[in-house]
C-alpha positions as a printed Julia matrix, in Angstrom:
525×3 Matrix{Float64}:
   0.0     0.0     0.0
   2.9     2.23   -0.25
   2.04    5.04   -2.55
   3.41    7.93   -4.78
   1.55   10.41   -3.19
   3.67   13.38   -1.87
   1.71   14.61    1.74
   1.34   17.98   -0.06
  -0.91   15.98   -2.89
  -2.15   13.33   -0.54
  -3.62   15.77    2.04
  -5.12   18.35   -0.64
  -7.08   15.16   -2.14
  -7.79   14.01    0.83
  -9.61   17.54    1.55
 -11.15   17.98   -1.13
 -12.94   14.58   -0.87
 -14.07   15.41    2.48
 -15.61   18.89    0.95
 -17.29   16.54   -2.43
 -18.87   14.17    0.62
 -20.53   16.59    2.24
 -21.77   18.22   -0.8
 -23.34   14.85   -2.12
 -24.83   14.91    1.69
 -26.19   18.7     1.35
 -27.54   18.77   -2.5
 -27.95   15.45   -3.53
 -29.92   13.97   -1.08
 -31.2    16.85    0.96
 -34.13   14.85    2.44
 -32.15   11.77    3.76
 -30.67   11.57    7.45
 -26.96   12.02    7.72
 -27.17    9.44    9.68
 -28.16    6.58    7.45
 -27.06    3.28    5.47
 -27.42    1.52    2.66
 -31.53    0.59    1.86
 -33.28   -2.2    -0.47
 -33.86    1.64   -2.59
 -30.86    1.99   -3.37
 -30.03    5.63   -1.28
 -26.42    5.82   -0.07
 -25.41    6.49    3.19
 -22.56    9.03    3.53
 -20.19    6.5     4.36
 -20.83    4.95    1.12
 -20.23    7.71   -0.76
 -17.39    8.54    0.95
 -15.78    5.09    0.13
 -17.14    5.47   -3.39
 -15.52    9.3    -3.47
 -12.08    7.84   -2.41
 -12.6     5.05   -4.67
 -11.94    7.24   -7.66
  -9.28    7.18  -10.6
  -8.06   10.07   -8.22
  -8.54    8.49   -5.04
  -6.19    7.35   -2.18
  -5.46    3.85   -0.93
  -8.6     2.28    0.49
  -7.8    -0.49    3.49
 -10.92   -2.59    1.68
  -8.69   -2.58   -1.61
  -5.86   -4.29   -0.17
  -5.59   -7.67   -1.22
  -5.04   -9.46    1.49
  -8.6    -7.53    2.96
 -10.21   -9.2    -0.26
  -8.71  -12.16   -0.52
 -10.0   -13.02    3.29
 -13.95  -12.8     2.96
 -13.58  -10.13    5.95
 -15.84   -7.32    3.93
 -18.73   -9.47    3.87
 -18.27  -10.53    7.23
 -17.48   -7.01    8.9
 -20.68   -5.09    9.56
 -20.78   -1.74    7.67
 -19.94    0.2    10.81
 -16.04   -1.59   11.15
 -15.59   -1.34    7.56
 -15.7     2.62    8.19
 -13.79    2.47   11.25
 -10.99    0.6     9.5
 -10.83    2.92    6.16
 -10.67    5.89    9.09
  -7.52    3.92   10.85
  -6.14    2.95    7.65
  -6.04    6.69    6.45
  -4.08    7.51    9.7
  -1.19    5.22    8.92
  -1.38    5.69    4.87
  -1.36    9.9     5.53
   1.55    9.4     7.67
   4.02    7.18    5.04
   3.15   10.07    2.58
   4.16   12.89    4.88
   7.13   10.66    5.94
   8.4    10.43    1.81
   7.58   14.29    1.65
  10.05   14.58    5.16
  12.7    12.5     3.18
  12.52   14.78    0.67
  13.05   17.91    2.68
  16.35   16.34    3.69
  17.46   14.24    1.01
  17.09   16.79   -2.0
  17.08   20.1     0.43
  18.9    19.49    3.8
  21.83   17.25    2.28
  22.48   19.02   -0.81
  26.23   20.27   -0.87
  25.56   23.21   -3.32
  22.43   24.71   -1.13
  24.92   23.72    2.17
  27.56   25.27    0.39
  25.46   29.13   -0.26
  24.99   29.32    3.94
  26.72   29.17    7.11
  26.35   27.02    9.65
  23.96   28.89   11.89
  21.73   29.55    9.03
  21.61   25.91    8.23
  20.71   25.5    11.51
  18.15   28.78   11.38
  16.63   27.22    7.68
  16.16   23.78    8.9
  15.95   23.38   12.89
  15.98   20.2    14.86
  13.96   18.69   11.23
  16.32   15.57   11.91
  14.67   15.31   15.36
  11.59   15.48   13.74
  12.3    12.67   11.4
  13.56   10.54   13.6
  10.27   10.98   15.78
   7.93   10.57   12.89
   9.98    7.23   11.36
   9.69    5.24   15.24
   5.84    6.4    14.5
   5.45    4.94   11.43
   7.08    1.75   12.23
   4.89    1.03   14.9
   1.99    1.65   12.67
   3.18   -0.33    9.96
   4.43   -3.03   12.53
   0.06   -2.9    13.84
  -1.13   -3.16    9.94
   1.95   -6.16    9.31
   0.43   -7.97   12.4
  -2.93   -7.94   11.44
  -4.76   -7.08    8.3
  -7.92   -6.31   10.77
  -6.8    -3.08   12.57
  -7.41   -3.71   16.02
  -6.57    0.13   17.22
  -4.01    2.6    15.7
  -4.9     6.11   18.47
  -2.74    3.39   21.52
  -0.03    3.97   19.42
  -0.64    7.92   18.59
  -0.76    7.95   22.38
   2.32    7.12   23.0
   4.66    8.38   20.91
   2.06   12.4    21.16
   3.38   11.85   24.87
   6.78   10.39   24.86
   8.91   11.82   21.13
   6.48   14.24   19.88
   8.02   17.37   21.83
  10.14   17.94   19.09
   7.37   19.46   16.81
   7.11   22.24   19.15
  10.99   23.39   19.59
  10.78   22.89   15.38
   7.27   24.98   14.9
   8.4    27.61   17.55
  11.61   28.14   15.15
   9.46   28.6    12.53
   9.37   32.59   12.81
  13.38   32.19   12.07
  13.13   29.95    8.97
  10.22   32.41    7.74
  13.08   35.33    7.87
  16.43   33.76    7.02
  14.52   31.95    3.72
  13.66   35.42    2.83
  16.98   37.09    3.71
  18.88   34.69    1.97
  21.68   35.69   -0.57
  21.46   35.78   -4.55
  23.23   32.36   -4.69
  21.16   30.94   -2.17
  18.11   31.8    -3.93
  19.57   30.74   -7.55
  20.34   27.32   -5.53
  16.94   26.97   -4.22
  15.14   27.93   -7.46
  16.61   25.24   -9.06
  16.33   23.02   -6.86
  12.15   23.77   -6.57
  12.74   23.4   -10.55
  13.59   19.44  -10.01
  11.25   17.12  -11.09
  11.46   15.28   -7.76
   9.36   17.75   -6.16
   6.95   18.09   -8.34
   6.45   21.83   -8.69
   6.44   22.21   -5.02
   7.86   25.39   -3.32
  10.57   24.85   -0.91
   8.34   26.27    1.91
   5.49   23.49    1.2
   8.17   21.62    2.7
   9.68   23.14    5.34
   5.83   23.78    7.19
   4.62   20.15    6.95
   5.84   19.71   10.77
   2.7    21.86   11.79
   0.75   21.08    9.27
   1.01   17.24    9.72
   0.46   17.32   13.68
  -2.47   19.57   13.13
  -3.96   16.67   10.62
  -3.07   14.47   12.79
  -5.38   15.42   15.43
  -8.04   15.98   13.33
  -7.97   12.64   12.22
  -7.76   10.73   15.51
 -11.1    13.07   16.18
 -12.52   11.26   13.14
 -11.84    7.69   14.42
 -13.18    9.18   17.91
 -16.39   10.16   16.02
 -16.92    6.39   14.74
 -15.69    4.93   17.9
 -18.0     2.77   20.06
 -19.42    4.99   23.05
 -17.58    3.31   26.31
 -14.89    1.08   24.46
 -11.03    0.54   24.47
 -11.03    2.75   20.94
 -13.04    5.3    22.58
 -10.87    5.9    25.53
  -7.43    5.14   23.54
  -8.49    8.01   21.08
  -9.35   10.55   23.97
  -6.11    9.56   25.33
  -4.18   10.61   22.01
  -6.36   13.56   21.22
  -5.74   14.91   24.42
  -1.89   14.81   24.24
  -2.09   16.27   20.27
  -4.13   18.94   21.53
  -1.69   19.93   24.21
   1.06   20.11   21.64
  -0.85   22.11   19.04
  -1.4    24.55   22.18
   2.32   24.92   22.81
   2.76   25.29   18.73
   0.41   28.32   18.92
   1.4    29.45   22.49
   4.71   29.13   21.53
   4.73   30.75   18.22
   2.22   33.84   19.67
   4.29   34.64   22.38
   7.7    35.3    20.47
   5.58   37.54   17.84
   3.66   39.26   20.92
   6.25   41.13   22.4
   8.42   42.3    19.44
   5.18   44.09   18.34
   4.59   45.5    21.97
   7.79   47.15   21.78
   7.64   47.97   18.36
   3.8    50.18   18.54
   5.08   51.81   22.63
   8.13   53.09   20.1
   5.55   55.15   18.0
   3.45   55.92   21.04
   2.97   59.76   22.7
   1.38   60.07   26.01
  -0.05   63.77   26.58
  -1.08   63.47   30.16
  -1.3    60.24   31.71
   1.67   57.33   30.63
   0.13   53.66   30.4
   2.55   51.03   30.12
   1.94   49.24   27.07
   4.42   46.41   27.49
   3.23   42.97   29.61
   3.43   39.0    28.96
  -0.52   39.29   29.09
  -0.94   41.77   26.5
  -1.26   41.28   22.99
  -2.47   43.58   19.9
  -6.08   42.49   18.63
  -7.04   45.05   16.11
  -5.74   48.45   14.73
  -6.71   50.9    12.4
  -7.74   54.26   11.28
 -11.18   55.64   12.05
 -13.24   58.88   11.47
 -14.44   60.34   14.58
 -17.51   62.89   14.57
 -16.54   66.07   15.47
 -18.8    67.92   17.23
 -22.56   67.89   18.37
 -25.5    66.67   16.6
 -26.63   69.65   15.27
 -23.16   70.08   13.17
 -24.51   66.91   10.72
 -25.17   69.77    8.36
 -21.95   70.69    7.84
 -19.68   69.76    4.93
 -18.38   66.23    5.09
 -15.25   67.22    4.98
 -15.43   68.72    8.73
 -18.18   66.63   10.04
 -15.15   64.24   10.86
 -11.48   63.58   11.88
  -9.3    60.66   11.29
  -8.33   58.63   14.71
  -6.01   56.03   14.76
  -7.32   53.45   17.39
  -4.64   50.38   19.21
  -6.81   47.47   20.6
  -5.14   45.06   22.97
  -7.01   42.28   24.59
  -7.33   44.29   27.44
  -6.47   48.4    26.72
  -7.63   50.31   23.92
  -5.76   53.42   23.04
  -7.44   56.34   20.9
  -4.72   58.08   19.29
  -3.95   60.63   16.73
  -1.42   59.99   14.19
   1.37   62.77   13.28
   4.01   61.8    10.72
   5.4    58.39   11.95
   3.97   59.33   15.73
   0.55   58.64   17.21
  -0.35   61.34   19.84
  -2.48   59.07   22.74
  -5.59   60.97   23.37
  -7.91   58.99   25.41
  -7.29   55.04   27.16
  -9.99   52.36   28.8
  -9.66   49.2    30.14
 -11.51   46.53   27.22
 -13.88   45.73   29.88
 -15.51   48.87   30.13
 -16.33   49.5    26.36
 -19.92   49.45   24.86
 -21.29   49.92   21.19
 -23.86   50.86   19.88
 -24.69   50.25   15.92
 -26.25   53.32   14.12
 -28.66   52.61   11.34
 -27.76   53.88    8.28
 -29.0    57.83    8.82
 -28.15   59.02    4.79
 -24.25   58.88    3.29
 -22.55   60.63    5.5
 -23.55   58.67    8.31
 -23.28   54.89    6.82
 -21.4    52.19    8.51
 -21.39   54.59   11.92
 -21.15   52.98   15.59
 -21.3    54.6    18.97
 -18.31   53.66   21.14
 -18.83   54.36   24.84
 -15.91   54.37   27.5
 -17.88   53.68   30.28
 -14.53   54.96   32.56
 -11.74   56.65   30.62
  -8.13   57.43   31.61
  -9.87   60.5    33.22
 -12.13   58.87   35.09
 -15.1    60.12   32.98
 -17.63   58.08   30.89
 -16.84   59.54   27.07
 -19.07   58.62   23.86
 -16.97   58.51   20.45
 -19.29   58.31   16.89
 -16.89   56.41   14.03
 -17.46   55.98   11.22
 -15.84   52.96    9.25
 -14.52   52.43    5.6
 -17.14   49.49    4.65
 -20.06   47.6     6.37
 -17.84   44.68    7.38
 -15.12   47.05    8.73
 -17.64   48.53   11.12
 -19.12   44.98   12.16
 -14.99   43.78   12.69
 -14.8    46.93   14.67
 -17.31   46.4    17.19
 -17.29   42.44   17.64
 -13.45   43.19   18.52
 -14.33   45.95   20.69
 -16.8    44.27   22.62
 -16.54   40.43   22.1
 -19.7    39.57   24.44
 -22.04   41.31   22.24
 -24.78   39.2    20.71
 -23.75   38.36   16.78
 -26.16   37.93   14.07
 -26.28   34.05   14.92
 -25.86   32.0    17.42
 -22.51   30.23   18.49
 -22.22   26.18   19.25
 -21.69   26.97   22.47
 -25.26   27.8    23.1
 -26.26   24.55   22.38
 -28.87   25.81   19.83
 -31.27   23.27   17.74
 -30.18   24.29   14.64
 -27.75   27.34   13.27
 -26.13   28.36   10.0
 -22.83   26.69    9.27
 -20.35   27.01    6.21
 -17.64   24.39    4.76
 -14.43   25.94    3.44
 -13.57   24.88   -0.09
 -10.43   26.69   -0.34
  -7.82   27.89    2.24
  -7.27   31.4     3.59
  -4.14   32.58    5.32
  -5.2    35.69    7.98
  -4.0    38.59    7.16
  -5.12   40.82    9.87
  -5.24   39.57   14.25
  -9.07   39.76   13.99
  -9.08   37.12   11.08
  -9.14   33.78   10.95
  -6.63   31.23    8.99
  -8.95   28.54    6.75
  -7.97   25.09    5.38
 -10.13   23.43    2.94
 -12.38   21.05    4.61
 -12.93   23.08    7.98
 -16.56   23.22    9.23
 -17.74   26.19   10.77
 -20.76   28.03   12.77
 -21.33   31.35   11.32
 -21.72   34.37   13.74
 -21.91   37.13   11.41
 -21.87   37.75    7.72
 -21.71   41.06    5.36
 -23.22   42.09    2.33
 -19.47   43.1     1.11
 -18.26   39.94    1.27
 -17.04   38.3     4.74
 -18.34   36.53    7.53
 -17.29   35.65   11.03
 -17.42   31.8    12.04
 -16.45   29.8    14.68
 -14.49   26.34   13.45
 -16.42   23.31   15.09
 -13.02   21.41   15.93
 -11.39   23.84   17.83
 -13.33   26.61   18.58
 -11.76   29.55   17.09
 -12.96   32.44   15.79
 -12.67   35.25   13.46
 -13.42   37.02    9.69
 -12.78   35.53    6.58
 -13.85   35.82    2.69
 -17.03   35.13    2.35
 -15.53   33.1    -1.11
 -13.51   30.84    0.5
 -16.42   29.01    2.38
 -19.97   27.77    0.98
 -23.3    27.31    3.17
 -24.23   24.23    4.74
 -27.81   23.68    3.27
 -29.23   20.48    4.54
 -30.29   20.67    8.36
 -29.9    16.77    8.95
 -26.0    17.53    7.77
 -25.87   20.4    10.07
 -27.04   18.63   13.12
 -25.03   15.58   12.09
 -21.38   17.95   12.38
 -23.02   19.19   15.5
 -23.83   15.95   17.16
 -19.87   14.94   16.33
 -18.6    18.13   17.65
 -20.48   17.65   21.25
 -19.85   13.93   21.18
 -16.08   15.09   21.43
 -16.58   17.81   23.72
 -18.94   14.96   26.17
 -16.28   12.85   25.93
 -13.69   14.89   27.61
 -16.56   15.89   30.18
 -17.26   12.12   30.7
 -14.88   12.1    33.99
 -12.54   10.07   31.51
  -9.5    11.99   32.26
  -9.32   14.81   34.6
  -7.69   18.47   34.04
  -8.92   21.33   32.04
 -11.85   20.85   29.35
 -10.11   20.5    25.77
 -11.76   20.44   22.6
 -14.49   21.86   20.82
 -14.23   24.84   23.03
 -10.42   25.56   23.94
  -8.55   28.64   23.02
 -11.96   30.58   22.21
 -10.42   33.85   21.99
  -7.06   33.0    21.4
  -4.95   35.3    19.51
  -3.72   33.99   15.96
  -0.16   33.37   15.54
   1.82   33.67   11.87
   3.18   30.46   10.72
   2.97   30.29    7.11
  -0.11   28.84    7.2
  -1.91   25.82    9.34
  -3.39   22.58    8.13
């Protein structure tokens, strides 16, 4: 079952058959339950078409292809429910021999290559390419105890025992090796002219099949990120109560806990060079706040138009009706300043907690995409009221759910428990370009909060929890309510199953990291 797949290829397919699943689900059969399986009628079940999906000229490795599996009668006499569960083990071990030949890549044709090693010095070796070896070394041990479980036993008896142990015991490394991404990011950028002659033909080599060096170099992240999300599948078809059940917790657990320290790890070394960088610009008039703490981190900035004057001035000329501010929001401070040159001049401060807004209907063109921003206790000790006005519709909506996260949003979020709610499936990915955004892969699931009529919306990803704006064009709606409740019912099942008294310590899951801050790796998986 070895393939040619590169884990580049493998896990873009392997996406984009999870998005043509659900959208045989959501249009083709809109009145069936996600939940069913094969009838005397004919209709399939979703597992069906998901094995017919992967069974394409396209298609990855199937476990029910094999032929050992079909030389030993076990498909007719598995029940339909194992079949699944194998084909959702299987993909675990097949998705990690691909990333492996894509790692052994990255160090035969990249890492060993005298002419690349030849264009840097040693610490920029070290910069470009971390403790990868470590990495490798970590991800072969994992892959031989896989293939060891599939050698021993065409019927997979449990693959998330073995995730367990080596996610606790030799996966570490991923985080010293994501961490260190920020410094790859900057020397593969700062590299000299024969470096980058070097590395552009080397990209140019049919080996890699028209795959940028970088595509390489973030697969660390990418694949440990993956990897979680497919032990959660395997948890989602896992007997309520059983050995799989709790071995799969087990493993999620400890991958969750090292995607934290990825993020964690990765926000924290960004944090504070931007802290420093924005006090730099910074001019107090009156009072000084310290800007700089470990527990402070930028969430949104931007210039504004502030409404000068009273009411009764609305009649005035546009151009003096308002007056550009420049506002810094941290996840606890905001700071209203006014820019001057490369300077901005700090005229008012509050605490995040005491902020309020208030949208303004649309009161003719001068006063569209308007909000009321209240400082319920300003540096002065006064409540103050500040009309903006914003560039766009979505800008303004942006504005005020990062100004005051509690408000209510156009929809509800998961963790309301709500019947039913609008959710979206991203067909394409989307790399964050701004802190109140969220990064997308294809595949990813999502509740929506908010949406705009110029073209974004605010979601909340089922399997994690985050939040934040992105393109409205990189996601499609989720049509079909049975579907809907179906990704619902999977996302609590996970969350219940931490809650179950299984294993003790802080809730993980569907709800962790809520309002967690986005870090910059090149992008996620």
């Amino acid at each position: 079952w070895r393939f040619s797949f590169l884990y580049q290829e493998y896990r873009d397919t392997s996406k984009q058959q999870e998005i043509e699943q659900r959208r045989q689900r959501d249009n083709l059969f809109p009145g069936v339950n996600a939940g069913t399986v094969v009838t005397d009628s004919g209709v399939m079940s979703p597992p069906v078409l998901q094995l017919q999906l992967r069974n394409s000229a396209q298609s990855l490795t199937l476990w029910q292809n094999l032929e050992a599996v079909q030389a030993s009668g076990l498909l007719t006499q598995l029940p339909h429910k194992e079949i699944i569960m194998q084909e959702a083990m299987f993909e675990l071990v097949t998705s990690e021999a691909s990333y492996y030949k894509s790692l052994e890549i990255l160090e035969t044709h990249f890492l060993r290559n005298p002419v690349l090693v030849n264009t840097l010095s040693q610490s920029d070796m070290h910069f470009l390419f971390s403790n990868i070896e470590e990495v490798m070394k970590a991800s072969e041990r994992f892959l031989m105890d896989l293939e060891h479980r599939i050698e021993k036993s065409i019927l997979i008896s449990d693959v998330c025992d073995i995730v367990y142990y080596h996610a606790a015991n030799h996966f570490n490394v991923f985080i010293t090796y994501v961490i260190n991404q920020a410094y790859q990011e900057k020397n593969y950028r700062q590299g000299n002219q024969q470096f980058r002659d070097t590395m552009a033909a080397l990209e140019n080599h049919p080996r890699v099949r028209g795959l940028s060096f970088t595509s390489f170099l973030i697969l660390p992240f990418q694949r440990i990120t993956r990897l979680k999300l497919l032990v959660q599948n395997i948890l989602k078809k896992a007997e309520e109560n059983s050995d799989r059940e709790a071995n799969a917790i087990k493993a999620h657990q400890e991958l969750e806990k090292i995607v934290k320290e990825c993020n964690e790890g990765v926000r924290k070394m960004g944090r504070t060079e931007e802290l420093i960088s924005i006090e730099k610009t910074l001019e107090f008039k009156s009072k000084s706040v310290p800007i700089i703490s470990h527990s402070r981190w930028l969430l949104k900035k931007g210039e504004l138009q502030l409404m000068g004057g009273p009411k009764s001035t609305r009649t005035m000329r546009s151009r003096k009706l308002y007056q550009p501010v420049y506002l810094f929001l941290f996840n606890n401070l905001l700071l209203v300043t006014k820019r001057s040159g490369d300077k901005f001049q700090v005229i008012d401060s509050c605490t995040r907690a005491m902020l309020r807004t208030e949208d303004l209907e649309d009161q003719g063109q001068q006063l569209a995409n308007v909000f009321n921003l209240k400082l319920l206790e300003n540096q002065d000790e006064r409540q103050v009221n500040y009309m903006l006005k914003t560039s766009s519709m979505s800008d303004k909506l942006r504005w005020m759910c990062a100004l005051t996260p509690n408000r209510r949003t156009r929809f509800m979020s998961t963790s309301t428990h709500q019947a039913d709610s609008p959710q979206v499936q991203c067909i394409q990915s989307y790399t964050a370009q701004e802190p109140d955004e969220l990064s997308t892969e294809m595949a990813d699931i999502l509740n929506l909060l908010e949406r705009t009529d110029d073209g974004w919306m605010m979601g909340e990803r089922l399997h994690d929890g985050e939040r934040g704006w992105f393109p409205s064009r990189v996601a499609e709606e989720i049509q079909n309510k049975e579907v809907r409740a179906q990704n619902l019912r999977e996302a609590f099942r996970i969350q219940q199953a931490y809650e179950s008294g299984l294993h003790s310590g802080a809730k993980i899951g569907v709800r962790a990291g809520r309002h967690a801050p986005k870090g910059s790796i090149f992008s996620k998986s």
